[in-house]
One Martini backbone bead per residue (centre of mass of N, CA, C, O) as a GRO file, in nm:
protein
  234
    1UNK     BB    1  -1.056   3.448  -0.781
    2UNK     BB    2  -1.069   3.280  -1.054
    3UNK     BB    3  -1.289   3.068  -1.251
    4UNK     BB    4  -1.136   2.888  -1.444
    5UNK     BB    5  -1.069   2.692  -1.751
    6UNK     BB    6  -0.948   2.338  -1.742
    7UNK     BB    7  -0.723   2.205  -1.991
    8UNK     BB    8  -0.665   1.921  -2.241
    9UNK     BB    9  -0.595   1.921  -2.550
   10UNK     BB   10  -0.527   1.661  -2.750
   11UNK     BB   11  -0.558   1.487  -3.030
   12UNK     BB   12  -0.856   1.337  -2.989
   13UNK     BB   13  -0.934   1.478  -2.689
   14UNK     BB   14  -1.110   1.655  -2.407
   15UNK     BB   15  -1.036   1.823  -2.088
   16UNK     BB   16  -1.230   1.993  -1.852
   17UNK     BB   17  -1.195   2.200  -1.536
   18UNK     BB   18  -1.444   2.337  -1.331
   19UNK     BB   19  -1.363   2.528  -1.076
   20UNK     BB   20  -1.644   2.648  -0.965
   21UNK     BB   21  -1.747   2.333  -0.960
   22UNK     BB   22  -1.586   2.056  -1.021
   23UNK     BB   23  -1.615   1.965  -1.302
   24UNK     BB   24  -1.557   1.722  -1.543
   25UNK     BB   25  -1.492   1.703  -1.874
   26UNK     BB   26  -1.545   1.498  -2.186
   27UNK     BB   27  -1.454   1.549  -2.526
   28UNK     BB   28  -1.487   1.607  -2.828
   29UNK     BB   29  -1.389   1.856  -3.052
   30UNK     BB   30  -1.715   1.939  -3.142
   31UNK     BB   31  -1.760   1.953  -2.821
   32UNK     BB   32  -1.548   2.153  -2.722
   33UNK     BB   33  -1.667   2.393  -2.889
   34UNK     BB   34  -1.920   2.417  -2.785
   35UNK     BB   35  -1.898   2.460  -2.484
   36UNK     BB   36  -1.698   2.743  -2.569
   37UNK     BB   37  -1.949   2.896  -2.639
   38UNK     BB   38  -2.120   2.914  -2.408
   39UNK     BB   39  -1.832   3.050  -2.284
   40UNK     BB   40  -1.704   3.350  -2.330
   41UNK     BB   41  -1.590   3.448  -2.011
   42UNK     BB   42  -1.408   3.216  -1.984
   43UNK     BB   43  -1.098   3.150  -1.845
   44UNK     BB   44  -0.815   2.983  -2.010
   45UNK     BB   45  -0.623   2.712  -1.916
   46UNK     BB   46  -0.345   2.527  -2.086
   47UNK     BB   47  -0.315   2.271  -2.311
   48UNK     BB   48  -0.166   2.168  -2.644
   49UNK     BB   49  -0.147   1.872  -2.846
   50UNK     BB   50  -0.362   1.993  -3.023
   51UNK     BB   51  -0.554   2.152  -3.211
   52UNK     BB   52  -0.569   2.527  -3.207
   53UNK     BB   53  -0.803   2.590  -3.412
   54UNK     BB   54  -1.056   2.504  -3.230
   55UNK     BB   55  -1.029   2.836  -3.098
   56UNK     BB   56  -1.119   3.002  -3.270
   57UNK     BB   57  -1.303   3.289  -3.277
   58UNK     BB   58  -1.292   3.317  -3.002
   59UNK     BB   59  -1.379   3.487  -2.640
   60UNK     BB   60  -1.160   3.326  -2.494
   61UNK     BB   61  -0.893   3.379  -2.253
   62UNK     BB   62  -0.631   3.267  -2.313
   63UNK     BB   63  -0.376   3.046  -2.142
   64UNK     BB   64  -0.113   2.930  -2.209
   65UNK     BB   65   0.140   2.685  -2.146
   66UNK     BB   66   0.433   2.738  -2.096
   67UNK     BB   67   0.824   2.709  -2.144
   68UNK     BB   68   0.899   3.009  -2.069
   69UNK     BB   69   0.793   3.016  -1.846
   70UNK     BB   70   0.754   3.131  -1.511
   71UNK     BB   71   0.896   2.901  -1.275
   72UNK     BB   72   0.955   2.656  -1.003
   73UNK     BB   73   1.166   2.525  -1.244
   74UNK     BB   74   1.462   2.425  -1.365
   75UNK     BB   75   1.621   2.423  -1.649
   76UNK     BB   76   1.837   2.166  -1.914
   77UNK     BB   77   1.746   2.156  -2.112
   78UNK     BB   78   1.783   2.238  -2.461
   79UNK     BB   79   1.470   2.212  -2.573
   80UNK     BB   80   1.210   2.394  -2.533
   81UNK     BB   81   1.060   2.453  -2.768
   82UNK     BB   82   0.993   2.104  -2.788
   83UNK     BB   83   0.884   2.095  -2.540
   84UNK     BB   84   0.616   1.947  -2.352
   85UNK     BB   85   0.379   2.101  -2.176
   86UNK     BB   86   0.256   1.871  -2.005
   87UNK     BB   87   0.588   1.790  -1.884
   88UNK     BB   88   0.633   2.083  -1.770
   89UNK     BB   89   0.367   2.099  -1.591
   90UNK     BB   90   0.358   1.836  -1.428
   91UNK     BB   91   0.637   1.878  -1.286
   92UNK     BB   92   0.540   2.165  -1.144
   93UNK     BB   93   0.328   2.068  -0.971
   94UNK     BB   94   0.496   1.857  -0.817
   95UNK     BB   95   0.706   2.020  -0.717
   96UNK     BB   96   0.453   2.218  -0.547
   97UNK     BB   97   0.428   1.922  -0.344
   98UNK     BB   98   0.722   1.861  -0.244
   99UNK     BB   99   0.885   1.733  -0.499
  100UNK     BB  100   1.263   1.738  -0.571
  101UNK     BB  101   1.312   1.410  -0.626
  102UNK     BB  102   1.213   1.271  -0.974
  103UNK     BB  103   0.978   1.062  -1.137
  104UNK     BB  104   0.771   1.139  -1.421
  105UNK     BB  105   0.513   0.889  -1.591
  106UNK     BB  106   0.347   0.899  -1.899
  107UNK     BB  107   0.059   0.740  -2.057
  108UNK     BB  108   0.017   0.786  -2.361
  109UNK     BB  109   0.066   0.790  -2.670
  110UNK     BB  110   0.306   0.845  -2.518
  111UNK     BB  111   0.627   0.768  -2.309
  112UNK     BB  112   0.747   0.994  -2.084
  113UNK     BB  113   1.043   1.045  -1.882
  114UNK     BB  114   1.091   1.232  -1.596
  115UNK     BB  115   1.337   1.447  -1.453
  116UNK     BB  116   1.411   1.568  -1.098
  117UNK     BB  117   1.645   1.748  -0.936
  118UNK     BB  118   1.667   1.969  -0.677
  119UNK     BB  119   1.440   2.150  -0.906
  120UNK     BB  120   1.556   2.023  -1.169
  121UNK     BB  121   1.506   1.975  -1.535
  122UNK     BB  122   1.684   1.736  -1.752
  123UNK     BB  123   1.478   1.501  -1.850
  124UNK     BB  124   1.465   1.200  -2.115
  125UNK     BB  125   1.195   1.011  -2.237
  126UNK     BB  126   1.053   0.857  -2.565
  127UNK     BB  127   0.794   0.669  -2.629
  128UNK     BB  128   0.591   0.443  -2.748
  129UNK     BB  129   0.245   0.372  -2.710
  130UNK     BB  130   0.027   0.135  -2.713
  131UNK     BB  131  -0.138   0.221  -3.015
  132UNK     BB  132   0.105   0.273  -3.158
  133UNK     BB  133   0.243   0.028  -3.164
  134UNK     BB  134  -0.009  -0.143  -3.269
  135UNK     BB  135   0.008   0.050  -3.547
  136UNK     BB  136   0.284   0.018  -3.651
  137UNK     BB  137   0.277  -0.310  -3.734
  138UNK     BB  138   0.021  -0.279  -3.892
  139UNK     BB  139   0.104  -0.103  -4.105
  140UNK     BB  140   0.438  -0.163  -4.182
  141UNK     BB  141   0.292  -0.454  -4.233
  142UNK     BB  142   0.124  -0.725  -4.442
  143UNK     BB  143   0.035  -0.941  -4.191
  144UNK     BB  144  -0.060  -0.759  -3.928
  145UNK     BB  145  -0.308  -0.734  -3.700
  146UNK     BB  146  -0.475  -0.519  -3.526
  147UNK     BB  147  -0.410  -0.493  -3.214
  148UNK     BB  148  -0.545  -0.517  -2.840
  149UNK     BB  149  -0.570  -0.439  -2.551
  150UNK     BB  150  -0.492  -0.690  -2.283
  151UNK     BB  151  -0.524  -0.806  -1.952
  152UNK     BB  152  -0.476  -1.120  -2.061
  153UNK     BB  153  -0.156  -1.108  -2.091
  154UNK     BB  154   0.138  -1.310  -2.208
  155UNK     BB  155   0.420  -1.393  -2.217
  156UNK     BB  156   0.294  -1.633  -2.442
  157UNK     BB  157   0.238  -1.680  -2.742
  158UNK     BB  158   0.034  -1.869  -2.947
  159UNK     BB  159  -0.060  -1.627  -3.130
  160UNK     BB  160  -0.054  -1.392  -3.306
  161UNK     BB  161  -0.244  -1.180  -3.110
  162UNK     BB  162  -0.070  -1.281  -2.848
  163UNK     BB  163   0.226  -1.188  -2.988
  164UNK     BB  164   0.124  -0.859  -2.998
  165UNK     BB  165   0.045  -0.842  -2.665
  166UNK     BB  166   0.328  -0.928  -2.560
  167UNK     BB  167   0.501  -0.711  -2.729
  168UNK     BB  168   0.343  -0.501  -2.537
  169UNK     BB  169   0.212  -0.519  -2.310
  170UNK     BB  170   0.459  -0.673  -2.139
  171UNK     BB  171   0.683  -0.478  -2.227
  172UNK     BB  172   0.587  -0.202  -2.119
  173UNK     BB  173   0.659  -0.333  -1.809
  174UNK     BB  174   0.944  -0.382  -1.846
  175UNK     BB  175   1.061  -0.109  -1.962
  176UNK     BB  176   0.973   0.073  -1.705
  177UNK     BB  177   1.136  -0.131  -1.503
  178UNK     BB  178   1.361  -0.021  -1.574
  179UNK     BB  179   1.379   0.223  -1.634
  180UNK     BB  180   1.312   0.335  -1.338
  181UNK     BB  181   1.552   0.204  -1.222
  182UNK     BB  182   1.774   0.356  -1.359
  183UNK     BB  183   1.689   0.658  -1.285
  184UNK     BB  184   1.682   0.613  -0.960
  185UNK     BB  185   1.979   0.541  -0.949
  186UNK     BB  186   2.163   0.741  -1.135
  187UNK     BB  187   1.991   1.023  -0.975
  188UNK     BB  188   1.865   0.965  -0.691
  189UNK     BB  189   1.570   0.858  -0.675
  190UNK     BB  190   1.245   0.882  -0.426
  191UNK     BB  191   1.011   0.915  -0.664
  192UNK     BB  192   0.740   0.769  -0.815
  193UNK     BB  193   0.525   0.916  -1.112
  194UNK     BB  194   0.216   0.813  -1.228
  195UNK     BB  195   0.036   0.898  -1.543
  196UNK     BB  196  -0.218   0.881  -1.745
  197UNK     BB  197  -0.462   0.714  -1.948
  198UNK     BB  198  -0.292   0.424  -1.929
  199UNK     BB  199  -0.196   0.391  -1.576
  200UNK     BB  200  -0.394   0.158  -1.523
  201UNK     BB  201  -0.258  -0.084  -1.672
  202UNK     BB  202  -0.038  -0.115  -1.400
  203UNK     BB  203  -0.105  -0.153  -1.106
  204UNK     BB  204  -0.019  -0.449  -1.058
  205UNK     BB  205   0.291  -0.489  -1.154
  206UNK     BB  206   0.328  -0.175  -1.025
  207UNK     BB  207   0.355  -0.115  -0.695
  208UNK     BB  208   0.633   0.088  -0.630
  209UNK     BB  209   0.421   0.301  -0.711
  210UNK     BB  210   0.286   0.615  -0.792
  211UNK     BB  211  -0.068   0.675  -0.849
  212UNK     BB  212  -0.240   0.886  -0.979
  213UNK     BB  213  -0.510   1.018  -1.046
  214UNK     BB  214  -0.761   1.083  -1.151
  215UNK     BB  215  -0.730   1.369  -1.350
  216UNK     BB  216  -0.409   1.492  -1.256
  217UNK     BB  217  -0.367   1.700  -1.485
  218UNK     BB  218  -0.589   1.903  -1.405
  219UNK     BB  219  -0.500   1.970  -1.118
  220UNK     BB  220  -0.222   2.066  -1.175
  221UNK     BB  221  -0.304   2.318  -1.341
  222UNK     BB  222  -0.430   2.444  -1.064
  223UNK     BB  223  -0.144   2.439  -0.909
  224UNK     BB  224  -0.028   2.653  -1.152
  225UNK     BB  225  -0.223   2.863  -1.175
  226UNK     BB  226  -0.190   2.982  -0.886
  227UNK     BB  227   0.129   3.026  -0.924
  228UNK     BB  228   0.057   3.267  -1.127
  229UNK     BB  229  -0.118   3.451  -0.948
  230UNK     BB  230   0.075   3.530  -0.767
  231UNK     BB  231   0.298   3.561  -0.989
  232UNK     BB  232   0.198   3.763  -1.242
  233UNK     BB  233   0.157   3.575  -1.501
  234UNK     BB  234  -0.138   3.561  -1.677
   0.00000   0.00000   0.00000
């Protein structure tokens, strides 16, 4: 089988695993179009939530993850066409790791809920992720200063930036342990997987979930490109 190069290209950085050598690299946009210059011949897997122009004009043969492929996963979404690739392939990752109903949290720019009862995916939600929320407060109101995560935290704000960290940081744990608790009570799920760029910062207060490893996302595509590779859909 073929070593391709497995991508997951963001709105700000790019991560990309070498099958060949399991190598992972992390890079900005413009040092991963300079990376993908180097390598000519090497056949690309992944999804892009950000800009595809960055691909323009190479000369590798890319192979975006589709929602609309044949997948090991059915599913009742409404909108295929504007689910997220992302959310898509890792649903079906985890579903060909043996795990047929669960909740799957990525942790990312947004925070969205997947639901896979069965077999099927049947969708779930989008909420704003940790920079977005403090990016918000920041543009949308005229006193408010642009706060950043702190893991020292407290329920209590005492000043303005303790309160705009109490009001992210601590409620997106709050949030989460409801959202969690809701979804997997409604539709009796046994599984709870946690991942994506910020679900380190949950560690602690939510122990009773199962936290991905660092890059599950790319690893993931890999357990995806296999099933694409056997069933003949390259």
């Amino acid at each position: 089988m073929e070593h391709p190069l497995l991508f997951d290209l963001g709105n700000t950085h790019a991560k990309l695993l070498d099958t060949s050598n399991q190598e992972i690299h992390r890079f900005s946009k413009e040092d991963f179009r300079a990376f993908l210059e180097e390598r000519p011949k090497r056949m690309l897997f992944g999804y892009a939530s950000g800009d595809k122009l960055i691909f323009k004009g190479l000369k590798n043969r890319i192979r975006y993850v589709s929602t609309f492929d044949k997948a090991p996963l059915e599913s009742r979404y409404e909108s295929m066409e504007t689910l997220g690739s992302d959310r898509w392939a890792l649903c079906n990752a985890h579903f060909l790791e043996g795990h047929h109903n669960f909740l799957l949290v990525t942790m990312g720019t947004c925070i969205t809920y997947n639901v896979v009862k069965d077999g099927v995916f049947h969708g779930g939600a989008i909420s704003p992720g940790w920079d977005m929320r403090y990016a918000a407060m920041n543009m949308m109101t005229a006193g408010l200063p642009l706060a950043k995560y702190t893991p020292e935290t407290s329920l209590l704000g005492t000043s303005t930036s303790g309160s705009l960290n109490a009001g992210v940081d601590v409620a997106i744990q709050k949030e989460l342990d409801a959202m969690i608790a809701d979804y997997s009570s409604s539709f009796q799920l046994n599984h709870v997987l946690i991942c994506g760029g910020h679900s380190g910062r949950l560690s602690n207060p939510l122990k009773n979930y199962i936290f991905a490893p660092v890059n599950y996302e790319l690893h993931a595509l890999g357990r995806l490109y296999e099933y694409y590779a056997e069933n003949g859909t390259l």
